[in-house]
N, C-alpha and C positions, 0 to 999 in steps of 0.2 A: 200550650202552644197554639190549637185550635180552638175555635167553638164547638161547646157538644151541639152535635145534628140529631135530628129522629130520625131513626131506621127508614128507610124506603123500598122498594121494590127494584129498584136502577141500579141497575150493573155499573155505574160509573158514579165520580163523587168531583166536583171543584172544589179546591181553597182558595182563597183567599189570602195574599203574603204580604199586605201592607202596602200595596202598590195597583192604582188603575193601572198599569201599562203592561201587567201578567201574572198568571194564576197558573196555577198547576192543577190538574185533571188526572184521578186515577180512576181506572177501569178493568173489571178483571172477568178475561176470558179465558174457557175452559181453565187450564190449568196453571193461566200466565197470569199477572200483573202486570199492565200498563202504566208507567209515569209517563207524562209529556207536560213540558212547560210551553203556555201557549202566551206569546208578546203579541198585545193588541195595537196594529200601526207603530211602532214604537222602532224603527230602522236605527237609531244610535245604540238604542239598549239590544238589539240584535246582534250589532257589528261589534261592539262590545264583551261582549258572550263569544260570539264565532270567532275573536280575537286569540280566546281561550282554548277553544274546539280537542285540539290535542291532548289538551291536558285533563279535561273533561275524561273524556274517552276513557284514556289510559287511568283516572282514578276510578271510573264508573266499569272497564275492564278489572281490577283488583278485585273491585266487591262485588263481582258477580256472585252469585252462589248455581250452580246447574244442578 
């Protein structure tokens, strides 16, 4: 699914998803996990997503694990 990377020292890691217009960034502090997708300039592919927003939520609500 991804490329193998070498290990680094960096608390954080980007991929790459087949698209210049956004990547996704995990980061892990103390005892959390960060996902954030980050849209570069890209206001259609935003409003397209935020279209969604609820439904996001409410499936990323399901699969929490605490």
């Amino acid at each position: 699914m991804f490329n193998k990377r070498k290990p680094t020292t960096d608390h954080w890691m980007d991929f790459s998803i087949g698209s210049s217009a956004c990547h996704i960034a995990v980061s892990q502090k103390r005892k959390a996990v960060d996902v954030e997708l980050y849209i570069n300039d890209d206001k259609e592919l935003f409003k397209s997503l935020f279209a969604y927003k609820d439904e996001i939520e409410t499936s990323y609500e399901k699969s929490t694990i605490n």
